[in-house]
C-alpha positions, 0 to 999 in steps of 0.5 A: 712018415706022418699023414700031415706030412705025407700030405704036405709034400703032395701039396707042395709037389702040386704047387711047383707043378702048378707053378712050372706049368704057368711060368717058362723062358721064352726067346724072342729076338734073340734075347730071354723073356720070362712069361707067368700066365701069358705075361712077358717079363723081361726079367734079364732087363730088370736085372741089368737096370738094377745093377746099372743103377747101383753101379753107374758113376755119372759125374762125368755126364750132364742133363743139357737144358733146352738153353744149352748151344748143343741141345739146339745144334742136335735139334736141328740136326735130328729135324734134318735127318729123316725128313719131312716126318723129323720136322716134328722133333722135340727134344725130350731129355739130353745126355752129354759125356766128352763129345757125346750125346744121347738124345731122346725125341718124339715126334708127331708121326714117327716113333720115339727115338734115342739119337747118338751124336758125336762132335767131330771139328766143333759140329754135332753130327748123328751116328746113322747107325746108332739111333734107336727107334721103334717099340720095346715091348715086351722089353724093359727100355733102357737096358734094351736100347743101351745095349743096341748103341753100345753095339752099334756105336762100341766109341760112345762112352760108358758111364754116358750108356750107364746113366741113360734113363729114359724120359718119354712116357713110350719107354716107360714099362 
């Protein structure tokens, strides 16, 4: 073996050393994170959003405007949840599938929030389990928080899941 090469292995010996003594899987609540240099990764996250992406089929969900009657009924539904800091709720963006809805909210001094609504006789009523709400740092959002409802809520639709995006500047990583 040539001294160029001899060389070159021990290069690049080092460099993967380097490279796993900076980059490991970590586990944090229950899920995997990858961390380079410190930094937290949600690789897996990443992974599902591509693959949400390229295989989602939304024709049977809609963006409800704020004009729509099942954007208001859910309006005053979520005001009325958790009071008196629901009060401040503002709708963000709204998914509808069926009798399904996934709303996005903000509020003045509560944490964002997915809300899930089914319509059961004609009314909107919030599924009191399958409500997201806190942070998702380190996590990647959508995938987080589609995971959660799908568990806490196994009825709701999957394509309404699927094509979920989140709008709120607080789920954006």
């Amino acid at each position: 073996m040539s001294k160029k090469r001899f060389w070159l292995m021990v290069l690049g010996l080092v460099g993967i050393g380097l490279l796993f003594s900076h980059v490991r899987w970590i586990r944090l609540d229950e899920r995997h994170l990858l961390e380079i240099y410190g930094r937290k990764v949600d690789l897996v996250g990443l992974m599902k959003d591509q693959v949400t992406a390229l295989t989602r089929n939304c024709h049977a969900v809609t963006r409800l405007g704020s004009d729509h009657p099942d954007h208001q009924s859910a309006l005053a539904a979520i005001r009325a949840y958790s009071l008196p800091h629901s009060e401040t709720g503002q709708i963000i963006s709204t998914w509808s599938s069926n009798d399904w809805l996934l709303i996005e909210t903000e509020f003045t001094d509560l944490l964002p929030a997915v809300v899930t609504l089914s319509k059961q006789r004609g009314e909107l009523h919030i599924v009191p389990h399958a409500v997201w709400s806190g942070s998702i740092q380190p996590w990647r959002a959508a995938p987080l928080i589609r995971d959660y409802i799908a568990r806490q809520a196994p009825d709701v639709p999957p394509q309404l899941l699927a094509c979920y995006e989140p709008q709120s500047k607080y789920f954006k990583n």
